[in-house]
ROSE-4610 file (N, C-alpha, C; in Angstrom, 1 decimal, always signed):
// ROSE-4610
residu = [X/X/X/X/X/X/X/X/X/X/X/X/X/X/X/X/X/X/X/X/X/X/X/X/X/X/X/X/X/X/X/X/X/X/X/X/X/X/X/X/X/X/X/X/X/X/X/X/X/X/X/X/X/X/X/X/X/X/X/X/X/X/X/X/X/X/X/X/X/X/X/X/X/X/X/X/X/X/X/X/X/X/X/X/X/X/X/X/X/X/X/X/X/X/X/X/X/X/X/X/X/X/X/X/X/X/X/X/X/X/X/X/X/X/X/X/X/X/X/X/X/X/X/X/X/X/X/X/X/X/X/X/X/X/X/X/X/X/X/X/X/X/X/X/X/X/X/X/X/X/X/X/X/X/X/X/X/X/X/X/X/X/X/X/X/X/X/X/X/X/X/X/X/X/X/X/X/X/X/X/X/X/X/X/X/X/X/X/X/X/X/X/X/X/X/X/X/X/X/X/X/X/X/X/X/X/X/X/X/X/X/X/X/X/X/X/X/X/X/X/X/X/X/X/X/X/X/X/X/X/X/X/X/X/X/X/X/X/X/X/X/X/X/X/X/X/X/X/X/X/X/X/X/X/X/X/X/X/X/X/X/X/X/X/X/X/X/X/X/X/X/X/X/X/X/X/X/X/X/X/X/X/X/X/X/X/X/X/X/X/X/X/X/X/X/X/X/X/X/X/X/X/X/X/X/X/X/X/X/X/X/X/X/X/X/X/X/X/X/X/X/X/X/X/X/X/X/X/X/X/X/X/X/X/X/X/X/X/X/X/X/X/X/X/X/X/X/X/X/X/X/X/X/X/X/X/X/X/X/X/X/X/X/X/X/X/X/X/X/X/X/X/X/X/X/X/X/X/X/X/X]
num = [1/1/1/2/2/2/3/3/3/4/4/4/5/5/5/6/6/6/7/7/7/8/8/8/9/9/9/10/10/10/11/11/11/12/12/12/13/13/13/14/14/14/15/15/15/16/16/16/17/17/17/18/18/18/19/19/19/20/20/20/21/21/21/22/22/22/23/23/23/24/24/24/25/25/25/26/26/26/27/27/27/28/28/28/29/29/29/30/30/30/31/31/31/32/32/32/33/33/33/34/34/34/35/35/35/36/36/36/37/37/37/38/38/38/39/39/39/40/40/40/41/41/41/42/42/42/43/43/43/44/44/44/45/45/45/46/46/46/47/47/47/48/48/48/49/49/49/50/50/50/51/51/51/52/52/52/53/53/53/54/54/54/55/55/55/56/56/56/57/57/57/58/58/58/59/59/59/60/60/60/61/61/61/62/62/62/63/63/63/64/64/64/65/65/65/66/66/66/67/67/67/68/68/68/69/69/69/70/70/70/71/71/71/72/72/72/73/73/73/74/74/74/75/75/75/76/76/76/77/77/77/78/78/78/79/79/79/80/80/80/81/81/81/82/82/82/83/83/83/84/84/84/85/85/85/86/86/86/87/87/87/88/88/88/89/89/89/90/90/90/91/91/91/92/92/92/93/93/93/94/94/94/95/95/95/96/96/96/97/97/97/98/98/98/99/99/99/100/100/100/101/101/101/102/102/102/103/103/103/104/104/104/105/105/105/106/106/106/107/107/107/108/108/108/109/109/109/110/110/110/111/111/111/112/112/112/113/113/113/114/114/114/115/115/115/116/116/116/117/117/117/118/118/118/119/119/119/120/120/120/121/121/121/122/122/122/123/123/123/124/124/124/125/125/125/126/126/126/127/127/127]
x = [+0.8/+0.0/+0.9/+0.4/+1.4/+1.0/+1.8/+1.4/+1.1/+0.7/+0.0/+1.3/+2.3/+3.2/+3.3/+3.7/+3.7/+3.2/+1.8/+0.5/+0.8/+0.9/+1.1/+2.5/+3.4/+4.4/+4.3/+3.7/+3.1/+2.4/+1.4/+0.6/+1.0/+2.6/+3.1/+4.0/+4.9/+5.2/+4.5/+3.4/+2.2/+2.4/+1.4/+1.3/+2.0/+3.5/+4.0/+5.0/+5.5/+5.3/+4.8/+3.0/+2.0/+2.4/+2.7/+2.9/+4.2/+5.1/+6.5/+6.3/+5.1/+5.1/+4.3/+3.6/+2.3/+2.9/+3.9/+4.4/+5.5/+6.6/+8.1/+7.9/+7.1/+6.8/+6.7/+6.6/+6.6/+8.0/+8.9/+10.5/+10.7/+10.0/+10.5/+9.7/+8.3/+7.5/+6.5/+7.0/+6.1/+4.7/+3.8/+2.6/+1.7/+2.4/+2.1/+1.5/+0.3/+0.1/+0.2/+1.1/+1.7/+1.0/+0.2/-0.2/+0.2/+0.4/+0.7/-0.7/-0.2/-1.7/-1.2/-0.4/+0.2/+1.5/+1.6/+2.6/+2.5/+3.7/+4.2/+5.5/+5.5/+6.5/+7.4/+8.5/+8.9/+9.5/+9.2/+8.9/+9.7/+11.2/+12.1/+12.4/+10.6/+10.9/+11.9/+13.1/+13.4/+13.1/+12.7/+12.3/+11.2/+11.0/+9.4/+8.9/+8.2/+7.2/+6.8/+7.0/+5.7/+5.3/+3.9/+3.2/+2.6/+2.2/+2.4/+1.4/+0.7/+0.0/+0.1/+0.1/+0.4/-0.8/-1.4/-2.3/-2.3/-2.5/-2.0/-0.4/-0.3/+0.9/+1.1/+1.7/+1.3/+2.4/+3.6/+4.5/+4.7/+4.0/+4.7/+5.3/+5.9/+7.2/+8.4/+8.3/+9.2/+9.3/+7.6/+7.5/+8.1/+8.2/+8.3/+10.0/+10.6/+11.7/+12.5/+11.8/+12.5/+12.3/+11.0/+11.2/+12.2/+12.2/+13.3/+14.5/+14.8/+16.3/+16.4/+15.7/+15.4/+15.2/+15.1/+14.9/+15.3/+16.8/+17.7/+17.2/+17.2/+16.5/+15.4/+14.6/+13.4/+13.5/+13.9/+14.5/+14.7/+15.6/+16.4/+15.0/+14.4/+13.1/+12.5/+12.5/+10.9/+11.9/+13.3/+14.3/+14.2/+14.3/+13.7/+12.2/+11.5/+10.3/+9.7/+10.3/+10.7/+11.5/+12.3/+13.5/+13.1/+12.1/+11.7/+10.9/+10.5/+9.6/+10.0/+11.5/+11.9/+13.3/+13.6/+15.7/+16.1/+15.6/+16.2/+15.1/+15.5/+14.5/+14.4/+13.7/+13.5/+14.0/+14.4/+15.3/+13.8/+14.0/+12.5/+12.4/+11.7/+11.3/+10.4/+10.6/+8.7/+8.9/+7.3/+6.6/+5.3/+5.0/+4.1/+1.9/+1.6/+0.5/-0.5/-1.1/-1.5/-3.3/-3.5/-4.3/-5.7/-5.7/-6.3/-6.6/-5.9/-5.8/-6.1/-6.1/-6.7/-8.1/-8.7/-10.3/-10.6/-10.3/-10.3/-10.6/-9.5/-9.3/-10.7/-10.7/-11.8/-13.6/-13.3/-14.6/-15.1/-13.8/-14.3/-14.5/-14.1/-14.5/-16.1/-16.5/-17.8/-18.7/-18.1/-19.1/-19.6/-18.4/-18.4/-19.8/-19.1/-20.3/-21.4/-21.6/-23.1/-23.8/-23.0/-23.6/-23.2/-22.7/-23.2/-24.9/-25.4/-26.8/-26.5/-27.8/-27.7/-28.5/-27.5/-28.4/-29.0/-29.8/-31.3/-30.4/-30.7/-30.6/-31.0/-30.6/-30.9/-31.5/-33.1/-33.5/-33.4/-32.6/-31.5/-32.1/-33.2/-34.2/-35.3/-35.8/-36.5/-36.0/-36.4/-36.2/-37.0]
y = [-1.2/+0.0/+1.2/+1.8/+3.7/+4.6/+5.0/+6.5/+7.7/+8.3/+9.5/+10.5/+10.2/+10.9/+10.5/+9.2/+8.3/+8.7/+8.8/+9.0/+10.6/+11.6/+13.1/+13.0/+12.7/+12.7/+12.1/+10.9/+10.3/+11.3/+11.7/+12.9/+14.2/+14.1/+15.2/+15.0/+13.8/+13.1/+13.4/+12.8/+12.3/+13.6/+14.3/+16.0/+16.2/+16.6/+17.1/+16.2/+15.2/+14.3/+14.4/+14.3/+14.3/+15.6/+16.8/+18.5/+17.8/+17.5/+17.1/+16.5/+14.8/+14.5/+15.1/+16.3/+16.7/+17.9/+18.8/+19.1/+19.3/+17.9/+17.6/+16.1/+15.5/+14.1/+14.2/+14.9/+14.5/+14.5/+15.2/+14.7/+13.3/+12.8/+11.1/+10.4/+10.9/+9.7/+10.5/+10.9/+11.8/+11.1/+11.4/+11.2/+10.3/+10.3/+9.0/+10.1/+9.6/+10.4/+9.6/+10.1/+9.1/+9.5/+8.7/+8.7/+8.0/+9.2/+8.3/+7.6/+6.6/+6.0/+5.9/+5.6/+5.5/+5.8/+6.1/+6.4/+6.0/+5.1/+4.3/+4.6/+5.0/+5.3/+5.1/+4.4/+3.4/+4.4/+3.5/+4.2/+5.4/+5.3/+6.3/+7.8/+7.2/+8.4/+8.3/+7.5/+7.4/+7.0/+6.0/+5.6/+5.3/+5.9/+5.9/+5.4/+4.2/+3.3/+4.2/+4.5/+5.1/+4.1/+4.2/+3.2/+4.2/+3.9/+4.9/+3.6/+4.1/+3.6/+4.3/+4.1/+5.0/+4.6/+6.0/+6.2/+6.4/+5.9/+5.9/+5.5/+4.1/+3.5/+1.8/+1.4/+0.5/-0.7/+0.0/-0.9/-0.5/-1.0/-0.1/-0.5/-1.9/-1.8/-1.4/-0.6/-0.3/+1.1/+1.6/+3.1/+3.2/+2.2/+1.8/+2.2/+1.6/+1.4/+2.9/+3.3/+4.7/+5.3/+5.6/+6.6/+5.8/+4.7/+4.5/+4.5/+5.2/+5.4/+6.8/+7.6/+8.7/+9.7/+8.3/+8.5/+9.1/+9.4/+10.8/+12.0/+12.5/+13.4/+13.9/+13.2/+13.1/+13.3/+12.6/+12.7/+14.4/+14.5/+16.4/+16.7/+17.0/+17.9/+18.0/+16.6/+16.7/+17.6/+17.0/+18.0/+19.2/+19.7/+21.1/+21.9/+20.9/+21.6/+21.5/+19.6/+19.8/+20.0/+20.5/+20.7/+21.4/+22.5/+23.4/+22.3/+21.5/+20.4/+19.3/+18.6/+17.6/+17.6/+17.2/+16.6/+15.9/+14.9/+14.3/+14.0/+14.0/+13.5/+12.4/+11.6/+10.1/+9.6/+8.2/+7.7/+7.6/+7.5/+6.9/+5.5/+4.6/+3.1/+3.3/+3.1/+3.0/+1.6/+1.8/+0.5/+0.3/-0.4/-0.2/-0.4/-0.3/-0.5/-0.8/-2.2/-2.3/-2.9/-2.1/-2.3/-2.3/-1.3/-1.2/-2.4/-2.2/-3.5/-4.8/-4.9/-6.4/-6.4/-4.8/-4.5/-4.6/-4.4/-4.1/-6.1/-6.8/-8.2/-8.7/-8.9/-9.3/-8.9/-7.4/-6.9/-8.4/-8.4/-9.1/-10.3/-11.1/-12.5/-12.2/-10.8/-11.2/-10.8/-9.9/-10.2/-11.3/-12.1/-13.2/-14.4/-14.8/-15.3/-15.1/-13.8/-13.0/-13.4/-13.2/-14.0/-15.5/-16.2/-17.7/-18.5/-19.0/-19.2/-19.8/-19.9/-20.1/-21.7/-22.3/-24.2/-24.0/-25.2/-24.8/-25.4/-25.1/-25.6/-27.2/-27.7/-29.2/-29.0/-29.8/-29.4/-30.9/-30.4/-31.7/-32.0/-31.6/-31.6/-32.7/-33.5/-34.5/-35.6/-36.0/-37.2/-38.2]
z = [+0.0/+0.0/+0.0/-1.2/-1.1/+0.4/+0.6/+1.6/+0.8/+1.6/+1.3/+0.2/+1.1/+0.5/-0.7/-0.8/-2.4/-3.2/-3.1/-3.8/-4.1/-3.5/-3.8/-4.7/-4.6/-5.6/-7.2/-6.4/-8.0/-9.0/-7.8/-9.3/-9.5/-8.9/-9.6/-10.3/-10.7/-11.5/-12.6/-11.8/-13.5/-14.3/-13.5/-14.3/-14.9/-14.4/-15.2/-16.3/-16.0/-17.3/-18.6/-18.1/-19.3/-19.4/-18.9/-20.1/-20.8/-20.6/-21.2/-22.3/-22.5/-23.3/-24.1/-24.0/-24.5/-25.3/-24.7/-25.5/-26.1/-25.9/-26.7/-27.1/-26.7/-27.0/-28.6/-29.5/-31.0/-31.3/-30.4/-30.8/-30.7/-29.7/-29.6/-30.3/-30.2/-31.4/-32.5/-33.5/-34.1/-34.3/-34.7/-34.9/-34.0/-32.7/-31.3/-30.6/-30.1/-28.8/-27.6/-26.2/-24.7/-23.9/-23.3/-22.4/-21.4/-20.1/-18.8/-17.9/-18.0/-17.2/-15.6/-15.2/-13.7/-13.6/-12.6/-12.1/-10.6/-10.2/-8.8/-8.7/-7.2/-6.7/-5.7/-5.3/-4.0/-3.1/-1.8/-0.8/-0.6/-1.3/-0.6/-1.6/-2.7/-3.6/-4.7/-5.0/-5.7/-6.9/-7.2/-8.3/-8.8/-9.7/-10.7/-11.5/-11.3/-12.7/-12.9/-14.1/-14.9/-16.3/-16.4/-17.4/-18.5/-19.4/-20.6/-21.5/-22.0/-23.5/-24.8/-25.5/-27.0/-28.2/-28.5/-29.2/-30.3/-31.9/-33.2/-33.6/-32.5/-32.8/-33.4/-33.9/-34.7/-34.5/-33.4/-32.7/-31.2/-30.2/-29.2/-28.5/-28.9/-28.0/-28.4/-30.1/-30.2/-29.7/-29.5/-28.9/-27.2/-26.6/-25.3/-25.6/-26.2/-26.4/-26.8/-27.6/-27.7/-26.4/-25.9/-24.6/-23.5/-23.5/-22.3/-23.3/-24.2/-25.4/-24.1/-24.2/-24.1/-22.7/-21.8/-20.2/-19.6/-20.2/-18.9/-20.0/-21.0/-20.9/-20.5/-20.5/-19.8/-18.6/-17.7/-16.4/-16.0/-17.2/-17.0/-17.1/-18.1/-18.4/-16.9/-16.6/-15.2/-14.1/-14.0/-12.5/-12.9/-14.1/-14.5/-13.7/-13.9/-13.5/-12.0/-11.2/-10.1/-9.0/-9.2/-8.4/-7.4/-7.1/-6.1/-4.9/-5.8/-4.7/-4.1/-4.6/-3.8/-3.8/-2.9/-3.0/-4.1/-4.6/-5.4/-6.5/-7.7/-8.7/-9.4/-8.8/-9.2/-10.7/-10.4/-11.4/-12.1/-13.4/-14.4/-14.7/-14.8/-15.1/-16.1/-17.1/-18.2/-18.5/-18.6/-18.5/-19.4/-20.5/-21.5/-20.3/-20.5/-19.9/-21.1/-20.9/-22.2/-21.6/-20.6/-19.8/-21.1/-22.1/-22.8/-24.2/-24.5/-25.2/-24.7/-23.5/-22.5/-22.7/-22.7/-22.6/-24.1/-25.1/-26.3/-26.6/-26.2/-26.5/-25.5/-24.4/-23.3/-24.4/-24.7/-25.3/-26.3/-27.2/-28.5/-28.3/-27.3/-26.7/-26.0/-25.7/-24.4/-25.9/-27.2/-28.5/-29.2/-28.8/-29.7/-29.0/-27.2/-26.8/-26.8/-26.9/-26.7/-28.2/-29.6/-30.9/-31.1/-30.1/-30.4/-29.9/-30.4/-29.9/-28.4/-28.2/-26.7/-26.8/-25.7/-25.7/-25.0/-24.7/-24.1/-22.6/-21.6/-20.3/-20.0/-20.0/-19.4/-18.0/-17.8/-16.2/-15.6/-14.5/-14.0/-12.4/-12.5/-11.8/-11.1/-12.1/-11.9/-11.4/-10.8/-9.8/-9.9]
């Protein structure tokens, strides 16, 4: 379970992240749009999962793969903007989050059952 603290760092992480990739993210993946979905953070503050999905991408682990090409810049950018709010500024970890794509897959299996006919119930009843 995060602490309170954890949890407030995270979503400043997040924040300002999502500005960075929102607006320098077309240097690393042109025509991708990044979204951070989470962000986790261990206990001592140092280091940061962050999970990321990518929108109009057609490889993403190779998109996965650039942004962690790309991590200590990234890193600079976010110490840039938090440096006033903590001592140290967390190492970065990315991590694809394909949370969506599970719902996307799940969806088309609960379509599929839903258009197979339905068998009649056997009543297992009589005695």
């Amino acid at each position: 379970m995060e602490s309170k603290r954890q949890q407030k760092f995270a979503g400043v992480i997040q924040k300002d992240l999502a500005e960075i990739f929102q607006r320098e993210g077309m240097n690393f993946l042109p025509n991708i749009m990044v979204t951070i979905t989470k962000v986790r953070v261990s206990p001592d503050l140092a280091i940061a999962r962050v999970y990321l999905s990518f929108f109009n991408s057609t490889n993403n682990s190779l998109a996965i793969n650039t942004i962690k090409s790309h991590a200590n810049e990234i890193r600079y950018k976010l110490g840039n903007r938090i440096k006033d709010q903590v001592r140290i500024v967390p190492q970065l970890e990315f991590f694809l989050d394909d949370t969506s794509e599970y719902v996307e897959r799940m969806d088309k299996i609960f379509d599929k059952i839903s258009k197979e006919p339905r068998q009649p119930e056997d009543s297992e009843s009589e005695d």
